[in-house]
C-alpha positions as CSV (number, residue, x, y, z in Angstrom):
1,X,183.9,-39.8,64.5
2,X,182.2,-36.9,62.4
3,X,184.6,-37.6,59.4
4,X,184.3,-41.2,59.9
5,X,180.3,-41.0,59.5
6,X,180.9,-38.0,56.6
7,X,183.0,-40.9,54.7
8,X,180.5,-43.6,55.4
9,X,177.7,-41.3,54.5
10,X,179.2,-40.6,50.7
11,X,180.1,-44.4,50.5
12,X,176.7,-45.2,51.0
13,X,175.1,-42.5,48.6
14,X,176.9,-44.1,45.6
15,X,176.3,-47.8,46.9
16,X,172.7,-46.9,46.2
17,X,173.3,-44.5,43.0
18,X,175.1,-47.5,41.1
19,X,172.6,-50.1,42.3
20,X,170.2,-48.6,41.0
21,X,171.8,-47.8,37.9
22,X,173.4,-51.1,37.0
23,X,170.1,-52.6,37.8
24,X,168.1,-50.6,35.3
25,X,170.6,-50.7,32.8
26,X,171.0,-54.6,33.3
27,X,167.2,-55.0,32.7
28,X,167.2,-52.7,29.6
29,X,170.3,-54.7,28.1
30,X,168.7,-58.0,29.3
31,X,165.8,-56.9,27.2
32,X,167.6,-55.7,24.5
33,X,170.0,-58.9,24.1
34,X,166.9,-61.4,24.2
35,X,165.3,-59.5,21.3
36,X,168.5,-60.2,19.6
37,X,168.7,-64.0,20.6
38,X,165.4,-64.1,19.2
39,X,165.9,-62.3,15.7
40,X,168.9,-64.6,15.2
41,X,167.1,-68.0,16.3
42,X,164.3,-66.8,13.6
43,X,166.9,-65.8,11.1
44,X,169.1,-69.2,11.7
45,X,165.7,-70.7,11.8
46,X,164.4,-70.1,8.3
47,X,167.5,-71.4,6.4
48,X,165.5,-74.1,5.5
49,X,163.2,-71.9,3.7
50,X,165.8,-71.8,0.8
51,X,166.0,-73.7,-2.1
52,X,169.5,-74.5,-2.1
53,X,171.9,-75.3,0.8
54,X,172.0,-71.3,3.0
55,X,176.4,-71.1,3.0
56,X,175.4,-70.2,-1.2
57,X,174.5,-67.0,0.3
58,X,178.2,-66.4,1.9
59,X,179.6,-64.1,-0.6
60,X,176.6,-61.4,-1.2
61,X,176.4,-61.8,2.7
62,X,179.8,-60.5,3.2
63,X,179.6,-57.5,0.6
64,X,176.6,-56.7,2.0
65,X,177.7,-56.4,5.8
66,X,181.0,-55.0,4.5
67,X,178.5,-52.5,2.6
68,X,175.9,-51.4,5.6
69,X,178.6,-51.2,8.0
70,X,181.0,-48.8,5.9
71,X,177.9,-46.6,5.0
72,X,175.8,-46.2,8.1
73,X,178.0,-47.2,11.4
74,X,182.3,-48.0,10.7
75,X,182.6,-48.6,14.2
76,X,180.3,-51.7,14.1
77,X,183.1,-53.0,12.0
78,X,184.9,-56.7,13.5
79,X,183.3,-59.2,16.1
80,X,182.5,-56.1,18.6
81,X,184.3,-56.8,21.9
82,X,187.6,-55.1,20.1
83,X,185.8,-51.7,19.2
84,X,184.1,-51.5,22.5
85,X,188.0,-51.7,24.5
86,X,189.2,-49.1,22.1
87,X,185.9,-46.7,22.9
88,X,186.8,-47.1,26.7
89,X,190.7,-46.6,26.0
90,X,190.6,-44.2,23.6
91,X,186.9,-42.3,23.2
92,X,186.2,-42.3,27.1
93,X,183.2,-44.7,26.5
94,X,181.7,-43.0,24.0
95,X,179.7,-45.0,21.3
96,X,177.3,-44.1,18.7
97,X,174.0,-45.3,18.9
98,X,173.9,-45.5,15.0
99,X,176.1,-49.0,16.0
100,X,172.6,-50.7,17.9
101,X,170.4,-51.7,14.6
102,X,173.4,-51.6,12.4
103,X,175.6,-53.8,14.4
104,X,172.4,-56.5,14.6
105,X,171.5,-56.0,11.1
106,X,174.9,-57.2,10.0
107,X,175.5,-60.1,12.4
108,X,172.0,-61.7,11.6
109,X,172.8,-61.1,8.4
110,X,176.2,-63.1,8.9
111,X,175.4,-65.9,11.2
112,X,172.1,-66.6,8.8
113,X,174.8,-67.4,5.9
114,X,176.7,-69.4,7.8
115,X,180.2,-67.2,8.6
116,X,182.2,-68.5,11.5
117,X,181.3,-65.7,14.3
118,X,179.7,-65.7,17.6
119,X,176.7,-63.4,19.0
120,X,178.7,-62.6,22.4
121,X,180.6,-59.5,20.7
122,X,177.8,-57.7,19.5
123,X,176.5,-58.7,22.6
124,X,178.7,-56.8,24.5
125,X,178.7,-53.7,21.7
126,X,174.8,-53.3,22.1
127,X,175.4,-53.6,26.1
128,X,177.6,-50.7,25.9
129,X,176.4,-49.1,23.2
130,X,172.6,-48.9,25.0
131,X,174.7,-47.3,28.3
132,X,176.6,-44.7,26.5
133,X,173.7,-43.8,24.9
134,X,171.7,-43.7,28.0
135,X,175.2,-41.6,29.8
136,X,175.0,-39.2,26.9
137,X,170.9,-38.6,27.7
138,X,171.2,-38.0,31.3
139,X,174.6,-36.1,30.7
140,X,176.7,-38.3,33.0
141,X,180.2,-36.7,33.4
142,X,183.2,-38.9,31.7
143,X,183.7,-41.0,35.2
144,X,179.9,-42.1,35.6
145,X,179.7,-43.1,31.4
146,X,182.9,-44.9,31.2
147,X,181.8,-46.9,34.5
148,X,178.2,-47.6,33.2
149,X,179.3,-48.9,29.4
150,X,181.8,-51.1,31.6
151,X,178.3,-51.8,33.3
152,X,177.2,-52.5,29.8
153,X,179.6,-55.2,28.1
154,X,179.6,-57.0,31.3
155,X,175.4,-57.2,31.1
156,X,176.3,-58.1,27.5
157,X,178.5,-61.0,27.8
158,X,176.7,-62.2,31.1
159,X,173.0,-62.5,29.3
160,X,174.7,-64.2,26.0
161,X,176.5,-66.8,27.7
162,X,174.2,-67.1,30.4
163,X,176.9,-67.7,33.5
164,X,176.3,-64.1,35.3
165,X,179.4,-64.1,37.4
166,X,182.0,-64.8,34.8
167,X,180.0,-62.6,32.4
168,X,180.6,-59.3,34.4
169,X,184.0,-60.4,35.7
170,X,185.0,-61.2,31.6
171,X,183.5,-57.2,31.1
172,X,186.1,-55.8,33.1
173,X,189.3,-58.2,32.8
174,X,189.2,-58.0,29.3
175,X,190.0,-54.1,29.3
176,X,193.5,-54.1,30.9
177,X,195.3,-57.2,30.9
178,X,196.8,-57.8,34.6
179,X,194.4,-55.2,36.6
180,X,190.5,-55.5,37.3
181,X,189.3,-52.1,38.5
182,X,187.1,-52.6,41.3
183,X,185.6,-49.8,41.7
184,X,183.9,-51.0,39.0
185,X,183.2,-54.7,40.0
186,X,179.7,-54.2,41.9
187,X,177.7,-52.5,39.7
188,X,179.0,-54.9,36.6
189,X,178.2,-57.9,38.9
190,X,174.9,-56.4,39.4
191,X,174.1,-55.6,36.3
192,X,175.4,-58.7,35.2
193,X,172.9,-60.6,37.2
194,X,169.9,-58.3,36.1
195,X,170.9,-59.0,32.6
196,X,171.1,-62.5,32.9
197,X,168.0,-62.7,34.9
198,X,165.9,-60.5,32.8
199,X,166.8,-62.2,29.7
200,X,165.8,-65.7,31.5
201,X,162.5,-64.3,32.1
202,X,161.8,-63.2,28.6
203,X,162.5,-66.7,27.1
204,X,166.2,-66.7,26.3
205,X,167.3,-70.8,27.5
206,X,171.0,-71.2,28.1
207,X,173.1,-74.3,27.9
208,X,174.8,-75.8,30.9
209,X,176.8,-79.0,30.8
210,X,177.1,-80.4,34.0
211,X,179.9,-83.3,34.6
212,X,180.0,-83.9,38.0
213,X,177.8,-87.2,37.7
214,X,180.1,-88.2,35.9
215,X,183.7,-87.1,37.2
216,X,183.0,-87.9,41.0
217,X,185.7,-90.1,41.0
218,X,188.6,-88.3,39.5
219,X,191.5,-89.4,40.8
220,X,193.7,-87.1,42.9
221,X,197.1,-87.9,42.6
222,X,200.9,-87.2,40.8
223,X,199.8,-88.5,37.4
224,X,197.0,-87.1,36.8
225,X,198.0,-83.6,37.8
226,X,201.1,-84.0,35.1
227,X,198.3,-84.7,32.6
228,X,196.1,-81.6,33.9
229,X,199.2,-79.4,33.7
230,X,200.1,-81.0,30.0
231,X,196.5,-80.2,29.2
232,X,197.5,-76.8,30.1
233,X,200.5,-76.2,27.8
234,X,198.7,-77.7,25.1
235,X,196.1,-75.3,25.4
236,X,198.6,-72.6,25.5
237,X,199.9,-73.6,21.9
238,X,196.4,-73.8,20.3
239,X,195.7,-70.3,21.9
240,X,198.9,-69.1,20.6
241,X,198.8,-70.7,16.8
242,X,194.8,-69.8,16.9
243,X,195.7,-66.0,17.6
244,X,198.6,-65.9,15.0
245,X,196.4,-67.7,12.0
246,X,193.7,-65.2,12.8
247,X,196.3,-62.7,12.8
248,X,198.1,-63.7,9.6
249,X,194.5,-63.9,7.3
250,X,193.7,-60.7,8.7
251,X,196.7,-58.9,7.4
252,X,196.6,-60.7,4.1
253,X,193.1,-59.8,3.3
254,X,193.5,-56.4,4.1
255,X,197.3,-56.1,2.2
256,X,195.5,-57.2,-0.8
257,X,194.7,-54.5,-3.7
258,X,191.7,-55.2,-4.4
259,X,188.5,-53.1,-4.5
260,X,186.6,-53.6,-1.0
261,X,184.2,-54.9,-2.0
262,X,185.9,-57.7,-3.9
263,X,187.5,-59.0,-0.9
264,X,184.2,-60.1,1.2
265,X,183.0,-61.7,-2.0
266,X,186.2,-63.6,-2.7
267,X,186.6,-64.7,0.6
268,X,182.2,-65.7,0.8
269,X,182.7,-67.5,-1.9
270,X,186.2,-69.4,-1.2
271,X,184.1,-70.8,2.3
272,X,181.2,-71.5,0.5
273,X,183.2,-73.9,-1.8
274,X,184.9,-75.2,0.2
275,X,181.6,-76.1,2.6
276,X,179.7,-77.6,-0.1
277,X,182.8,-80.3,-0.5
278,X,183.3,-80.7,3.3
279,X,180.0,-80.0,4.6
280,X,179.0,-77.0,7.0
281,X,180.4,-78.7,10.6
282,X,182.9,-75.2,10.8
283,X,180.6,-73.0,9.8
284,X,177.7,-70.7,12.2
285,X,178.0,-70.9,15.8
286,X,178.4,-74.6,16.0
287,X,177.0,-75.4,19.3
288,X,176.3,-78.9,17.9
289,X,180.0,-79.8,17.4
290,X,180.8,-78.0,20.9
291,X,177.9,-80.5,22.5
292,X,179.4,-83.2,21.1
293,X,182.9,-82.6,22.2
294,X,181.6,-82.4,26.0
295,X,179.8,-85.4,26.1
296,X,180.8,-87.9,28.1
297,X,179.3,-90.7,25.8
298,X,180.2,-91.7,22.4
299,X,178.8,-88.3,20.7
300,X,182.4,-87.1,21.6
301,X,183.7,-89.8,19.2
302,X,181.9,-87.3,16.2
303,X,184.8,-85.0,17.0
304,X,188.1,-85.3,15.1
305,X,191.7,-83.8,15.5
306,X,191.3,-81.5,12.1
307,X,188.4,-79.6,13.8
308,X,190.3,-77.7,15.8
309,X,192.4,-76.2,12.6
310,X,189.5,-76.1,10.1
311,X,187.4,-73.7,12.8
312,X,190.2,-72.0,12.9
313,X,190.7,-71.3,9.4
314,X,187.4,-70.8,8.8
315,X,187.0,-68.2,11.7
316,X,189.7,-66.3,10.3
317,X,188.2,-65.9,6.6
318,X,185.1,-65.3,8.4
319,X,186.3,-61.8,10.3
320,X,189.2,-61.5,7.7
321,X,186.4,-61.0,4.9
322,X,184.0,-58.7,6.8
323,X,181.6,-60.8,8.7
324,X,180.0,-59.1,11.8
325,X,179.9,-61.2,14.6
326,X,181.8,-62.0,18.0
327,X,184.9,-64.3,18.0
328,X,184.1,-66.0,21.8
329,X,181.7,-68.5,20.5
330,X,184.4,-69.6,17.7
331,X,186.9,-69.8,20.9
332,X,184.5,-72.2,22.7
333,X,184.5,-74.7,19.7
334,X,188.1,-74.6,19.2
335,X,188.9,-75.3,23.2
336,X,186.6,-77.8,23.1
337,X,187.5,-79.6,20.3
338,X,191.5,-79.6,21.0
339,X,190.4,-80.5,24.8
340,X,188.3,-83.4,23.0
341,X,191.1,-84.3,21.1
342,X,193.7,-84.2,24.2
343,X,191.8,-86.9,26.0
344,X,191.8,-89.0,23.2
345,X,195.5,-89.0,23.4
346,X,195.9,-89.4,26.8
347,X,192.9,-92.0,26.6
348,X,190.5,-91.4,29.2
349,X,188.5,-88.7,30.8
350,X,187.6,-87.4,27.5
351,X,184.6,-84.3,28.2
352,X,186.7,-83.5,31.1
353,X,189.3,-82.4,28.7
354,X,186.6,-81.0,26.5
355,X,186.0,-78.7,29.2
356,X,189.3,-77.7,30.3
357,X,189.9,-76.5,26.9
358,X,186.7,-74.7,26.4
359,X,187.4,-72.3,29.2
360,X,191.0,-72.6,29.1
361,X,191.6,-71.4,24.9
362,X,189.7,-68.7,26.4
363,X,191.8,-67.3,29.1
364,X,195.0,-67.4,26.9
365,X,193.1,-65.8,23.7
366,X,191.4,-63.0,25.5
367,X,194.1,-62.9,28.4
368,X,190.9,-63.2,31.2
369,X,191.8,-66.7,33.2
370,X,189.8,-65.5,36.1
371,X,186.3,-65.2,34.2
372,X,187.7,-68.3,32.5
373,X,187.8,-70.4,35.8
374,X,184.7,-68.4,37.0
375,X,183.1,-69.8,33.9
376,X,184.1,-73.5,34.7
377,X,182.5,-73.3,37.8
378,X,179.0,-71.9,36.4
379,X,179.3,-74.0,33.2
380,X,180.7,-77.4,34.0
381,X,180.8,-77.4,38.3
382,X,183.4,-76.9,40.8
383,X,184.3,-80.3,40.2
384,X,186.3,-79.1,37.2
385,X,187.0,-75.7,38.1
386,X,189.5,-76.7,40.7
387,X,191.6,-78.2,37.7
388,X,190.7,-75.7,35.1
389,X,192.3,-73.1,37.5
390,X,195.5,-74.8,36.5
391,X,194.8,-74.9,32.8
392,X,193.3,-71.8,32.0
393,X,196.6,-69.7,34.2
394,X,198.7,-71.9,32.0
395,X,197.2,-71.1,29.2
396,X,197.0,-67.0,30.0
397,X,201.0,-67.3,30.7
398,X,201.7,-69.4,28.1
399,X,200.0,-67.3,24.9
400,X,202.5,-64.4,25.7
401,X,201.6,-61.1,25.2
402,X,199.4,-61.2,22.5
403,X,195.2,-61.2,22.3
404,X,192.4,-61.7,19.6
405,X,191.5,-58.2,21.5
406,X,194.7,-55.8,20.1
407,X,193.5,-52.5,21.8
408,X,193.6,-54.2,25.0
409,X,196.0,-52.3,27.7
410,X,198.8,-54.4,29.0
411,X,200.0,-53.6,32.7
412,X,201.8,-56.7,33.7
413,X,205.0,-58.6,31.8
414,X,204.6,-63.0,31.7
415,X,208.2,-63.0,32.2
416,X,211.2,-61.6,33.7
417,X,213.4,-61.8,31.1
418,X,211.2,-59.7,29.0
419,X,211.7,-56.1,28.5
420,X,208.4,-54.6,28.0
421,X,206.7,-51.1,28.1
422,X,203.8,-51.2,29.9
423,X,200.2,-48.9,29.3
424,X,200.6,-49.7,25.7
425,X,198.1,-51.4,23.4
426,X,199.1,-54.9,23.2
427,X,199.5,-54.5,19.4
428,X,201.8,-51.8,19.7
429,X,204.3,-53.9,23.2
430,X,208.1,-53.9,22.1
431,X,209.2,-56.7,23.6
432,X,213.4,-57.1,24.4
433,X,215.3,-59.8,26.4
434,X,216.6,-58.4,29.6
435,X,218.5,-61.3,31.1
436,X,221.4,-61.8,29.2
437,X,222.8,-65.1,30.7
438,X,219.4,-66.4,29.6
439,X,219.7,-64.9,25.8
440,X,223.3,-66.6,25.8
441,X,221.8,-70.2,27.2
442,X,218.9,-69.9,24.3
443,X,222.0,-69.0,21.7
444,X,224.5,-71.8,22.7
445,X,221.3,-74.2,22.4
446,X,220.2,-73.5,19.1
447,X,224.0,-73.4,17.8
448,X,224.2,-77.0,19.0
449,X,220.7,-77.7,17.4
450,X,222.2,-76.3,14.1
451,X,225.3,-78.3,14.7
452,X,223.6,-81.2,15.1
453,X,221.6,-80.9,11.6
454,X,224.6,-80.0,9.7
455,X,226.3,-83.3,11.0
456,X,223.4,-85.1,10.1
457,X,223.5,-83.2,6.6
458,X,226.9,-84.1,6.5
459,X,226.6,-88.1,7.2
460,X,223.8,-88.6,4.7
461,X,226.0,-86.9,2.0
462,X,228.4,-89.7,2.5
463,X,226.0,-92.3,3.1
464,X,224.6,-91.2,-0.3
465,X,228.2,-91.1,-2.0
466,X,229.0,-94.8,-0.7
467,X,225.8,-95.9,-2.4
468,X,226.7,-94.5,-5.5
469,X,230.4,-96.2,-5.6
C-alpha cells in the first residue's frame, strides 16, 4: 500500500507540473501566433497599396529571405515543421531564439509577394522555438525541454489551423512515423487547447466547413464504399507524385551552379511570369480556391483538374527557390482540389470528396492519418470522418515510405515484403524486397508486359510494310 501511494504520489506531482506548464506555454504561443496572424493579414492586406500587380515583387522577395535567413538565423531556412523534427532528433530540442523575428520576418515577407507557402510551419517553429527558449531560461534538464518544444509545435499547429485536437495530436505524430509518445500526449493536448483558445480570445477567426446539412443522407452501402476506398488510392498517388515533384525541384535548384543568390531570383521571377499570363489562383495561401473546392454549390464548379498540378509546381519553386513559409496549407489546396476533381468523375457528392482529400493528401504527405481523421471530425463533422478514416489510412499506406518532412524517424515498414532498417531518417531508409516468390511474380509480369509491346511493335512493322507494297 505504502509503495502504491509513493507511486501515486510522484504521478500526481508531474500531472500538476506539466499542467501548468503546457498551460502557460500554450497561452504564451497562443499570444505569440495571433500577433503573427495579424502581421501577415496586415501584410497580405496592403498588396493593394502597390502600383502594379504584388507577385512583381517575387524575385527581390526570394533574394531577400534567402539573404536574412543565411545571415542572421540558417536554421529558419524551409517551411519550418522540417527543422523543428531535426532539432528534437538530432539537437535534443534545442532552438535558437535568433529563429522567432527572423523566421516571421521572412515568411511575411514571402506570403506578401505571393510564394506558394503556408503559415502552419513557422507556426510550429515559433511554438517550439518560444519553449526551448523558455527550457533554456529555467534550465530544464534534456527530458523536460524536449517534452515542452513537443508542447510547443503542437500549440503551434493547433492555434494556426484552429482544430485543437488534431493540432497537438499532428505535434507529436509527425516526429516518428508509426509511434506517438504518450507520455507526451497530455500536456500537448493541453497546450494545444490553451493555444487555440488564447488565440480565439485575441481575435484570430478560424474557418470551419461544416457538411453535415448537407451529407445527411449518404448512402451506406457496397458502391459507395468502393468509391470511398477509390478515393483513397487516388489520394495516395497525388500524395506520392506531390512529394516526388517537390522532391525533384528541390534537388535541381540546389544541383544548379549558380551563385545563391541567383537562384531565388531566377526562380521569383520564372513564377511571377508565369502568374502574370495565368493569373495568381496558385499563388499565397489560397484559401479562396480551397473554399471553393468544398462547397457544396456551384462555387466548386470554379475548380479545375490542372489545379491540383499547377499548386503543385508552384509550391515546389516556391520552397525550391528560398521562400519561408509552411508547406501544410499548400497540402490542403492540393487535397482539396484532386478530392474536388474525384467527384466530378465519379459525378456526385462533390465537397464530400473535397474533403476527403483535404485531410487525406495530408496523412500520406506528412505520414499523420490519425491527426488527419482527427482533423475531419473538427473540420468538416463526424459525418465525414467515419469515411475519411478510410481514405486518409489509404493514403498513409499508399505514399510508401517517403514524407515532405525527410528528418522524420521511421519505426514501422507499409509492407512485408520490404526490407527496411528502422530508427533511420526517412531520407536516409534502404529499402530491399524480402519475399522472393513476390519479386519473381512482379518479374514474370512485367516480362509479359514487355512481351506484349514488342509484339505489338512487331505487328505494326508489318502492318506498315503491307501499306507500303
Amino acid at each position: 500500500m505504502r509503495r502504491h501511494l509513493t507511486e501515486q504520489g510522484f504521478v500526481f506531482a508531474s500531472l500538476v507540473k506539466w499542467v501548468l506548464l503546457s498551460s502557460l506555454m500554450g497561452i504564451l504561443i497562443g499570444a505569440l501566433i495571433t500577433l503573427f496572424l495579424k502581421v501577415l493579414s496586415m501584410a497580405e492586406g496592403s498588396r493593394d497599396l502597390l502600383p502594379f500587380p504584388y507577385y512583381f515583387t517575387l524575385p527581390f522577395a526570394l533574394v531577400l529571405t534567402v539573404y536574412v535567413i543565411k545571415k542572421l538565423a540558417p536554421n529558419a531556412e524551409g517551411h519550418g515543421t522540417e527543422k523543428v523534427i531535426e532539432a528534437i532528433h538530432k539537437s535534443n530540442g534545442k532552438i535558437e531564439i535568433a529563429i522567432l523575428p527572423v523566421k516571421v520576418m521572412a515568411t511575411v515577407i514571402s506570403i506578401f509577394a505571393g510564394a506558394s507557402v503556408g503559415k502552419e510551419g513557422p507556426g510550429a517553429q515559433l511554438g517550439a522555438a518560444a519553449s526551448s527558449f523558455i527550457s533554456t531560461l529555467f534550465k530544464f534538464n534534456t527530458h523536460d525541454r524536449k517534452k515542452l518544444v513537443i508542447c510547443g509545435i503542437s500549440a503551434g499547429f493547433a492555434s494556426v489551423f484552429g482544430t485543437p485536437i488534431a493540432g497537438a495530436i499532428f505535434g507529436i505524430e509527425i516526429l516518428i512515423v508509426g509511434t506517438i509518445m504518450y507520455d507526451v500526449l497530455l500536456p500537448s493536448i493541453i497546450a494545444g487547447f490553451t493555444a487555440f483558445l488564447t488565440a480565439q480570445y485575441l481575435g484570430v477567426e478560424y474557418s470551419y466547413f461544416a457538411l453535415k446539412n448537407y451529407y445527411t443522407d449518404i448512402p451506406i452501402n457496397i458502391h459507395f464504399v468502393l468509391m470511398v476506398i477509390l478515393a483513397g488510392l487516388f489520394f495516395g498517388i497525388v500524395t506520392d507524385i506531390f512529394v516526388t515533384v517537390l522532391h525533384l525541384v528541390h534537388k535541381f535548384i540546389k544541383n544548379l551552379k549558380w551563385h545563391w543568390l541567383l537562384k531565388p531570383f531566377v526562380v521569383g521571377l520564372l513564377l511571377a511570369v508565369a502568374s502574370y499570363f495565368i493569373g495568381d489562383r496558385y499563388l499565397g495561401l489560397g484559401f479562396d480556391t480551397i473554399k471553393e473546392s468544398l462547397s457544396p454549390f456551384t462555387a466548386s464548379e470554379n475548380v479545375f483538374w490542372y489545379d491540383t498540378i499547377a499548386k503543385m509546381i508552384f509550391t515546389a519553386l516556391s520552397l525550391g527557390g528560398g521562400a519561408s513559409g509552411g508547406i501544410i496549407t499548400p497540402v490542403f489546396y492540393i487535397g482539396a482540389a484532386s478530392g474536388n476533381f474525384f467527384g466530378h468523375l465519379v459525378g456526385d457528392h462533390v465537397a464530400f470528396f473535397a474533403a476527403l482529400g483535404f485531410v487525406s493528401v495530408l496523412a500520406g504527405a506528412t505520414n499523420a492519418p490519425i491527426a488527419a481523421i482527427i482533423m475531419a471530425g473538427e473540420l468538416f463533422g463526424l459525418e465525414v470522418a467515419h469515411y475519411a478514416a478510410v481514405t486518409a489510412v489509404i493514403s498513409f499506406l499508399m505514399t510508401g515510405h517517403r514524407s515532405v518532412f525527410p528528418s522524420q524517424i521511421l519505426a514501422m515498414k507499409k509492407s512485408q515484403h520490404l526490407k527496411i532498417k528502422l530508427g533511420e531518417e526517412i531520407e536516409n531508409v534502404e529499402i530491399d524486397y524480402t519475399d522472393e516468390k513476390y519479386i519473381r511474380r512482379i518479374k514474370n509480369i512485367r516480362e509479359r508486359m514487355k512481351a506484349r509491346r514488342e509484339l505489338k511493335r512487331q505487328k505494326a512493322a508489318r502492318d506498315k510494310k503491307r501499306e507500303r507494297k
